[in-house]
C-alpha positions as CSV (number, residue, x, y, z in Angstrom):
1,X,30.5,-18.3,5.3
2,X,26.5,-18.4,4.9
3,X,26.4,-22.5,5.7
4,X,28.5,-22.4,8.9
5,X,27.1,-24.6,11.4
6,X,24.8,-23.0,13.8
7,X,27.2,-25.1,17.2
8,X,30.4,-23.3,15.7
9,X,29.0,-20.1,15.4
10,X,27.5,-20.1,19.1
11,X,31.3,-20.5,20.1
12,X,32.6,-17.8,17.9
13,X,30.2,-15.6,19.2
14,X,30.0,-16.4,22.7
15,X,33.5,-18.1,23.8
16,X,35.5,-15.2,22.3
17,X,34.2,-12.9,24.8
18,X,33.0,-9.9,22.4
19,X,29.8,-10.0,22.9
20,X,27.3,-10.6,20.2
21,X,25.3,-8.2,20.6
22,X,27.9,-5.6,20.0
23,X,27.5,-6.2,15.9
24,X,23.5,-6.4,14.6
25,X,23.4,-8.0,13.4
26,X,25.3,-10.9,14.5
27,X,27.8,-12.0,12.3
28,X,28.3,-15.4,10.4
29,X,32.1,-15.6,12.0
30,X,33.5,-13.5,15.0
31,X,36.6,-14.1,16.4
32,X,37.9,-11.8,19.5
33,X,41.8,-11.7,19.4
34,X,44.2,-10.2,22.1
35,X,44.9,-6.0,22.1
36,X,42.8,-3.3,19.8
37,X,44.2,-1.1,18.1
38,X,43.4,3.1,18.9
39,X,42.0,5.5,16.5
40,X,44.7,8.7,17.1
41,X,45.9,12.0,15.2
42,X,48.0,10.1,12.8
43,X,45.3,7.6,11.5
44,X,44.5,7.6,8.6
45,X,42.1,5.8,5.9
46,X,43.6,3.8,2.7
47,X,41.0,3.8,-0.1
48,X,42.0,3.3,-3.4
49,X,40.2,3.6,-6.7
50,X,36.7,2.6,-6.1
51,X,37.1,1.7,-2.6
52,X,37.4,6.0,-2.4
53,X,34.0,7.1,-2.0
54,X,33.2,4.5,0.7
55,X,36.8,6.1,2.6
56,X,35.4,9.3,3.0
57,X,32.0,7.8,3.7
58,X,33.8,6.5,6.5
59,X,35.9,9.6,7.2
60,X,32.6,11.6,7.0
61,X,31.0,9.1,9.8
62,X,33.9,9.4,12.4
63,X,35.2,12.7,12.1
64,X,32.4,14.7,14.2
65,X,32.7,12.6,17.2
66,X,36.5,11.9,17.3
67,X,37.3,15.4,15.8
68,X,40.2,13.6,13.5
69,X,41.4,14.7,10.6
70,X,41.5,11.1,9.3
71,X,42.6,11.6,5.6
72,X,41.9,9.8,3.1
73,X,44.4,8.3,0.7
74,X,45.2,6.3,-2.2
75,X,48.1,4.5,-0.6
76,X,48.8,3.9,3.2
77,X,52.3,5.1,3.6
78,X,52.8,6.3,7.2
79,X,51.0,5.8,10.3
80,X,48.0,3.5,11.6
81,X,45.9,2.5,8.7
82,X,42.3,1.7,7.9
83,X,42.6,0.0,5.0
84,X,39.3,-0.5,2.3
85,X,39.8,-2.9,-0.6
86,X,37.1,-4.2,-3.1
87,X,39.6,-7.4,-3.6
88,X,37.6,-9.8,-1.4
89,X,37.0,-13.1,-3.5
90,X,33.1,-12.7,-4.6
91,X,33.0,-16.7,-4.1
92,X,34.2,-16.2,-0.8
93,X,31.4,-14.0,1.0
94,X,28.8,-12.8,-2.3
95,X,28.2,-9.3,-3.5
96,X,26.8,-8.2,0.2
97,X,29.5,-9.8,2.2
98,X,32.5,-8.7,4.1
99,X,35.5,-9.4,6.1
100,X,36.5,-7.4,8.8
101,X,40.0,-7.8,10.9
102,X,41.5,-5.2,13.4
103,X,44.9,-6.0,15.0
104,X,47.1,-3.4,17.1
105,X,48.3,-1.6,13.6
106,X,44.9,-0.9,12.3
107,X,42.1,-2.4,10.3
108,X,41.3,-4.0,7.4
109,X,38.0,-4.3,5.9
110,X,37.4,-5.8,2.3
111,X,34.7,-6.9,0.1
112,X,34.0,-7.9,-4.0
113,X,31.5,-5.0,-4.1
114,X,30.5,-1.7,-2.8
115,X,27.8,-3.1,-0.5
116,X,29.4,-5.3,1.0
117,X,32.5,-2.5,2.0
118,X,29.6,-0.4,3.2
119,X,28.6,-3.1,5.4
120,X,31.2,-3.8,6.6
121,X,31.6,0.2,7.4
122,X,28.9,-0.5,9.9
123,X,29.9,-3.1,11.7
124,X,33.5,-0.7,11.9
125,X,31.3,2.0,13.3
126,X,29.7,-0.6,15.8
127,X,32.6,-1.6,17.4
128,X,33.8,1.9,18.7
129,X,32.2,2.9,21.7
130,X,28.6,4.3,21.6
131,X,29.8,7.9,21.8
132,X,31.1,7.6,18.0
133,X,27.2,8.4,16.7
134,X,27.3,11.9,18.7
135,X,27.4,14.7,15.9
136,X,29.7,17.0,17.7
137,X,32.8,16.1,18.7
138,X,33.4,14.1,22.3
139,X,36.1,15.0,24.4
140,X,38.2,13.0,26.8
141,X,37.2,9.7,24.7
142,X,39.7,6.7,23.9
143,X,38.4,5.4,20.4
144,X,39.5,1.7,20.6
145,X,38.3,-1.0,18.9
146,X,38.8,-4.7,20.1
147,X,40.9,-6.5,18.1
148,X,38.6,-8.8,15.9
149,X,38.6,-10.8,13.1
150,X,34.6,-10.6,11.6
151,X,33.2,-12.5,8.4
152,X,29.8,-12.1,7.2
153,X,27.3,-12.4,4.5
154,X,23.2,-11.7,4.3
155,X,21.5,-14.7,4.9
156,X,18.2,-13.1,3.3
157,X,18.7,-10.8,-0.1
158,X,15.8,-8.9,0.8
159,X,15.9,-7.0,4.7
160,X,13.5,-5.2,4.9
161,X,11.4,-2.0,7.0
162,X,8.5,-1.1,6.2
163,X,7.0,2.4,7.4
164,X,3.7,3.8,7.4
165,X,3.4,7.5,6.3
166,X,0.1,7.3,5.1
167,X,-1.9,7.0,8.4
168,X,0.8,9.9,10.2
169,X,2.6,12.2,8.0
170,X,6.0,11.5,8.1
171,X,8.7,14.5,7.3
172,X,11.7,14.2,4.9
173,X,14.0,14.4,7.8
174,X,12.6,11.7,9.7
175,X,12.9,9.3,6.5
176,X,16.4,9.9,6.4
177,X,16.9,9.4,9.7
178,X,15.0,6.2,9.3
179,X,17.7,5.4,6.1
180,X,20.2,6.0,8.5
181,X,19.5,3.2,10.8
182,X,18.4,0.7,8.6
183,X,21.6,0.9,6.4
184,X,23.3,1.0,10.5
185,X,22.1,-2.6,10.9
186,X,22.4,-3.3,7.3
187,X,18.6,-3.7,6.0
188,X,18.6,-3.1,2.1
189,X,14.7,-2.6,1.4
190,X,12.0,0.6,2.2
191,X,9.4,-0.5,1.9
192,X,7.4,3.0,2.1
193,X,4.0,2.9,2.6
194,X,2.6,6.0,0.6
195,X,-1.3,6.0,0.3
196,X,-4.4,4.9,2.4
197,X,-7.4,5.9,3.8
198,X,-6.4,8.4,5.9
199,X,-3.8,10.1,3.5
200,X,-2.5,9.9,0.1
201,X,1.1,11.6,0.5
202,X,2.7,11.4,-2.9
203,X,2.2,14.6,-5.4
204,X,1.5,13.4,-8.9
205,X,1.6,16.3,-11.0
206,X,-0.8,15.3,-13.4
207,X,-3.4,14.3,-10.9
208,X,-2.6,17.2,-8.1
209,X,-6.0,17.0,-6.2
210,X,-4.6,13.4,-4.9
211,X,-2.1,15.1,-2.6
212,X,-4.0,18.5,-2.3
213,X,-7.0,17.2,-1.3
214,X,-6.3,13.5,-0.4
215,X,-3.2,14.5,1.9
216,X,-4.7,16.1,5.0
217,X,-8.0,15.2,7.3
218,X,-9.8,17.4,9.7
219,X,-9.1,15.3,12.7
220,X,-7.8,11.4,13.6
221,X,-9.2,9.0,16.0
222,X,-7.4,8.8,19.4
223,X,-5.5,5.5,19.3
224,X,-7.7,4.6,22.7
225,X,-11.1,4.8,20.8
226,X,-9.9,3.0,17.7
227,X,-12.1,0.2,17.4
228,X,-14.1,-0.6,14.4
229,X,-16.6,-2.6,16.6
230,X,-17.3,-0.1,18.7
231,X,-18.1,2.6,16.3
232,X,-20.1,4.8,18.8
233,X,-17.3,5.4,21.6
234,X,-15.1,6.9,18.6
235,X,-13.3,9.7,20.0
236,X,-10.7,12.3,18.0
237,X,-8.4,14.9,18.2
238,X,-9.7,17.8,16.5
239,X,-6.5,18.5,15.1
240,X,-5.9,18.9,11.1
241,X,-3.2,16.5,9.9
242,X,-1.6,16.1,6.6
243,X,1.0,16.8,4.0
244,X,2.6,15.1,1.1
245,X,6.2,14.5,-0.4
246,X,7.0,16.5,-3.9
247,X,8.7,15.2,-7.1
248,X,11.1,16.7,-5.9
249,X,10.9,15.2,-2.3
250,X,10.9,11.6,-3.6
251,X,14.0,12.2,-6.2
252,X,16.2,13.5,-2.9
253,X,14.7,10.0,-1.0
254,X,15.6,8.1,-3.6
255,X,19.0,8.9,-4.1
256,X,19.5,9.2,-0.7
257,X,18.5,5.5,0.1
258,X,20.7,4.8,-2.9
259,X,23.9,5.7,-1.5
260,X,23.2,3.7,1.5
261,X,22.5,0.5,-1.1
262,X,18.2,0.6,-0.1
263,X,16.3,0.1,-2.5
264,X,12.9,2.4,-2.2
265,X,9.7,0.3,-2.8
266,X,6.4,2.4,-2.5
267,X,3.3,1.2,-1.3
268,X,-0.1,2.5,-3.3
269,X,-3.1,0.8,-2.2
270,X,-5.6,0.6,-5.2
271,X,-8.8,-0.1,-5.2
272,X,-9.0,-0.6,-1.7
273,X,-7.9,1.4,1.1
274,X,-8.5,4.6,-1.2
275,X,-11.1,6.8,1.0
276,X,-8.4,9.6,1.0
277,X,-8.5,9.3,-3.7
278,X,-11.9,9.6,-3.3
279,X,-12.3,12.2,-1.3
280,X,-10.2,14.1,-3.9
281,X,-11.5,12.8,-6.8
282,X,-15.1,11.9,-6.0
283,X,-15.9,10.1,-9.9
284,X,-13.6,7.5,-9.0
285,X,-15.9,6.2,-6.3
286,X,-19.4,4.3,-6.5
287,X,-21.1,7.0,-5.5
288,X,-19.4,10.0,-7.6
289,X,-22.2,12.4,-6.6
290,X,-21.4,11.7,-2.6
291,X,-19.0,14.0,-0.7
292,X,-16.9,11.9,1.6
293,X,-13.7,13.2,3.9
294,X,-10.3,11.8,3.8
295,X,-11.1,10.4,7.8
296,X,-13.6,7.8,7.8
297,X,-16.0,7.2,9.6
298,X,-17.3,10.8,10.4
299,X,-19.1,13.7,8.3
300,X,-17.8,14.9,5.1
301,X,-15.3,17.3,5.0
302,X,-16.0,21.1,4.1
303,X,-15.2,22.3,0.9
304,X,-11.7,24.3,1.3
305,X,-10.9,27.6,-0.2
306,X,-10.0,26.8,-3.9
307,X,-8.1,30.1,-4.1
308,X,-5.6,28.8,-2.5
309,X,-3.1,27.1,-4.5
310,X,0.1,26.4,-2.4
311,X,1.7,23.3,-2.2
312,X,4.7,22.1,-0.2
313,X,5.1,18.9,2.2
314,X,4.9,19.1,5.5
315,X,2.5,22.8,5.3
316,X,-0.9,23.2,4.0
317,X,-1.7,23.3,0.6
318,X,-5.0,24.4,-1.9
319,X,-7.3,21.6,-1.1
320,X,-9.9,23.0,-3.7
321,X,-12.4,19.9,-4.8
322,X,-15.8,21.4,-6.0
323,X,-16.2,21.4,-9.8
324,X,-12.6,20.5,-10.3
325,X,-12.2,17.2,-12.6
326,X,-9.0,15.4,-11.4
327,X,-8.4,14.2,-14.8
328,X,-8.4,10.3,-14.0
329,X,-10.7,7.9,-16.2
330,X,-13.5,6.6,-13.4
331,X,-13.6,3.6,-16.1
332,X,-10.7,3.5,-18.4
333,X,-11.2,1.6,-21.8
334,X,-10.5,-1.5,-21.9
């Protein structure tokens, strides 16, 4: 599949008249065919043994929209089918490939492994009209799919996204969402940018003042004024900013980006870009007798209340410094 040559897959993509575009993204074989078959009342999804939790994956993606019972089933006795099978030929297409057919009596979609049946999932969901991502159901819509015969593989092992939620908090919702449409167009890597200058955003229990302290700013620098050569013209917001993600916050991501095959890779930047673990934990620095804020450049920031120890992401938490030893070696042995 991967080492098709570039001429024929201009023609399978173009001459078909299914337009490319349509799957992201674009497929290593796609072959338009005559008719399309209609998702209806009686449609329903065959998923046997460990093909199952990918059917109702499935079921779970198309039901709001089309407002279909679409069962799920071991076998696929009775009515138009969308069959699942984990029988593709691992030789044929790898771990992460697919093939995809839909004729006028359903669909087929198969794969060696559950990655590439969740793939392959996507592209499904990609070739119903636009409407089929609403989370409420859509009345008065025909849900039909072009009849289609698609093959494909990763080119790449690693697709990745990186996102930044050290500079601008990010919330939990918003990652998942973020999940959401990378496993959409099939990208299998976060790479999740945790800590920097302007925030460290990941609780570690056993060093708290990171994310207490280290996780919020008095202010940020309006992205018009943001030049480090120009120092003097800086402007800001005057707005506090901050928050960090819990244990508990990170497990849920995790697992999350695990059931849509992503694997999490978090970004700590150590030594540099660590203004925000010095603020917090001023013996780490060169100067451990200088107070410095977690937004550089500008004064340092006041001492918050210590008294107050609550801690959540995405509200304000104790950011309590003075006297308080964060419990880190400034110069571990050895």
């Amino acid at each position: 599949m991967k080492r098709l040559a570039p001429a024929f897959l201009l023609a399978a993509c173009v001459l078909t008249g299914l337009r490319a575009q349509q799957v992201i993204p674009a497929p290593v074989l796609l072959l338009k065919e005559e008719g399309g078959f209609t998702l209806g009342s009686g449609t329903a999804i065959q998923a046997p043994g460990a093909a199952r939790p990918l059917g109702e994956t499935l079921a779970g993606y198309l039901r709001p929209a089309t407002g279909l019972p679409l069962p799920v089933r071991e076998d696929g006795a009775g009515g138009d089918v969308l069959r699942l099978s984990l029988e593709l030929p691992a030789a044929l297409c790898g771990p992460e490939g697919y093939r995809l057919k839909v004729d006028r009596d359903g669909a087929v979609l198969a794969a060696s492994g559950p990655a590439g049946l969740f793939h392959a999932l996507q592209t499904f969901r990609q070739l119903l009209p636009a409407q089929v991502f609403r989370a409420a159901k859509v009345e008065g819509a025909a849900w039909i799919l072009p009849a289609v015969t698609i093959e494909d593989g990763p080119r790449f092992p690693w697709r990745g996204s990186h996102l930044d939620a050290a500079r601008h908090f990010l919330p939990k919702d918003f990652i998942k969402k973020h999940l959401d449409l990378m496993a959409l167009h099939k990208l299998n890597v976060f790479h999740w940018h945790l800590t920097d200058d302007q925030g460290w955003r990941l609780e570690l229990p056993r060093h708290p003042l990171l994310a207490r302290v280290g996780g919020w700013r008095e202010e940020t620098v309006l992205p018009e004024f943001a030049h480090g050569d120009r120092p003097g013209q800086m402007r800001f917001d005057h707005t506090p900013h901050g928050g960090f993600y819990t244990q508990d916050d990170v497990r849920e991501i995790v697992a999350y980006a695990a059931d849509r095959f992503i694997t999490v890779v978090p970004e700590i930047d150590l030594p540099d870009h660590s203004t925000a673990a010095i603020a917090a934990c001023p013996e780490l620095g060169n100067e451990p007798g200088r107070r410095i804020g977690v937004r550089p450049p500008g004064p340092p920031a006041a001492a918050p209340d210590p008294g107050n120890t609550g801690a959540a992401s995405g509200s304000r938490p104790d950011s309590g410094r003075r006297g308080v030893a964060c419990g880190i070696p400034a110069h571990p042995a050895g």
